[in-house]
C-alpha positions as CSV (number, residue, x, y, z in Angstrom):
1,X,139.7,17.2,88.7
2,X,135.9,16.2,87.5
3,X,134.9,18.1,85.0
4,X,131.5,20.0,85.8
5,X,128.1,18.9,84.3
6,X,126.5,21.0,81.6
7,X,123.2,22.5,82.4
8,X,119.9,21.7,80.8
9,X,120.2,25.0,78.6
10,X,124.3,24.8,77.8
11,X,123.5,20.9,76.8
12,X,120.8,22.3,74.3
13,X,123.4,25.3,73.2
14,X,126.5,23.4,72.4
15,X,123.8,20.6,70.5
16,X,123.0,23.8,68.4
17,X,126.1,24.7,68.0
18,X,127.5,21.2,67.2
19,X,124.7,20.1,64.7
20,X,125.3,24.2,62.8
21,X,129.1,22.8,62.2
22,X,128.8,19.5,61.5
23,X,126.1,21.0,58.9
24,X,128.6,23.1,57.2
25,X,131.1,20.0,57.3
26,X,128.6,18.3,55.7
27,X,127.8,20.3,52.8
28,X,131.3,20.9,52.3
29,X,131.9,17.2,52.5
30,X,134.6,17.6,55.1
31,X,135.1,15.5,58.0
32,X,136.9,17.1,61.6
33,X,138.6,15.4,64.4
34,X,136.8,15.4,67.7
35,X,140.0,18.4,69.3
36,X,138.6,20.4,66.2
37,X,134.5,20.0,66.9
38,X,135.5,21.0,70.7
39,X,137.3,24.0,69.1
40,X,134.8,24.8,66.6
41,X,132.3,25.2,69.4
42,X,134.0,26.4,72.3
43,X,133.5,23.7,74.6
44,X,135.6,24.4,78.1
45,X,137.8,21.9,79.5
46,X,138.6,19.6,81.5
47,X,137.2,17.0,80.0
48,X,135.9,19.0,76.7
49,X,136.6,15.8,74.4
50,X,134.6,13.3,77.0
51,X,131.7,16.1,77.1
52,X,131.7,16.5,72.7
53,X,131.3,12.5,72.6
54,X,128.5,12.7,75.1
55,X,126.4,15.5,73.0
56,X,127.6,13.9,69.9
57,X,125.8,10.7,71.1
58,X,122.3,12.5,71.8
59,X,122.6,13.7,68.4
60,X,122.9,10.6,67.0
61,X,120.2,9.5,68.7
62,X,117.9,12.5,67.1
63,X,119.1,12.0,64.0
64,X,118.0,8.4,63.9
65,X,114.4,9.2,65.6
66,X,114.0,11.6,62.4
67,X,115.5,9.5,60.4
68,X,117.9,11.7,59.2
69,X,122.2,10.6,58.1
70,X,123.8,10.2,61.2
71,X,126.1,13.8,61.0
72,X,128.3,12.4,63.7
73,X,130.2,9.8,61.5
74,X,131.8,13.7,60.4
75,X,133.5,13.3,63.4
76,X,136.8,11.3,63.3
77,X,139.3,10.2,65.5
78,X,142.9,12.0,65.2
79,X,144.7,8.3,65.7
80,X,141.5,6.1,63.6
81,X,142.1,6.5,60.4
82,X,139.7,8.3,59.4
83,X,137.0,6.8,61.5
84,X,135.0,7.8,64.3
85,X,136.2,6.4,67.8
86,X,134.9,3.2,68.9
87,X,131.9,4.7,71.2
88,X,130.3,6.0,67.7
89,X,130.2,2.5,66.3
90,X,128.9,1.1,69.8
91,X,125.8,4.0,69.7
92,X,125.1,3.5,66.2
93,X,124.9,-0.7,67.5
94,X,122.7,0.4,70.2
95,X,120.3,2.3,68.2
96,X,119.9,-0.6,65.8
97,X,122.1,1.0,62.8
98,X,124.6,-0.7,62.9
99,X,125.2,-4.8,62.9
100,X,128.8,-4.5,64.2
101,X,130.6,-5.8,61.5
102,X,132.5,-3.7,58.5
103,X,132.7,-0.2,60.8
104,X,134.3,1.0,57.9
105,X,131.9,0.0,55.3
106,X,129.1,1.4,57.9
107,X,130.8,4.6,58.2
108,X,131.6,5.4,54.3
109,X,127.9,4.3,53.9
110,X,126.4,7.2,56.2
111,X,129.1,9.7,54.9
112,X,128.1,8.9,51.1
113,X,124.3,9.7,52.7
114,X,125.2,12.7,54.6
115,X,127.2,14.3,51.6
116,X,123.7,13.7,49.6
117,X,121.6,15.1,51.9
């Protein structure tokens, strides 16, 4: 089954609604697992974990135009120990953040910025 596409306006909802937890996460210097982000916000299946990494992506991408911590190192992988999944540490690459080596020195690094924030 292929999962359907978000619309223009349900891509800029969950964003809200993703950025307004991982926020609160934030402040209460919490991390969640990507099952628990989808949950937090709702987001229908099939494919709800594909569709959170997606929007989690575009926010990472905003949050480094503003210069702001990247919130979506909150978001951990269930099986990673305590890291993000791979595609997080391939973005952050992409949007120059990141050299590729250490991703776990990279990723305590942006949490110890976000929980200072």
């Amino acid at each position: 089954m292929v999962a359907a596409r978000l619309s223009q306006t349900e891509r800029a909802n969950y964003l809200e609604r993703i950025a307004a937890v991982l926020d609160a996460h934030a402040r209460q210097r919490q991390t969640l697992t990507y099952l628990a982000l989808a949950d937090a916000v709702a987001m229908p299946g099939p494919q709800r974990i594909h569709r959170i990494t997606g929007l989690l992506e575009t926010l990472m991408k905003r949050d480094a135009e503003a210069g702001r911590p990247i919130r979506a190192a909150l978001v951990v992988s269930r099986a990673g120990h305590g890291l993000p999944a791979a595609g997080f540490f391939d973005r952050a690459q992409r949007l120059g953040l990141f050299d590729g080596d250490d991703p776990s020195g990279f990723h305590r690094l942006v949490l110890e910025r976000l929980f200072r924030s």
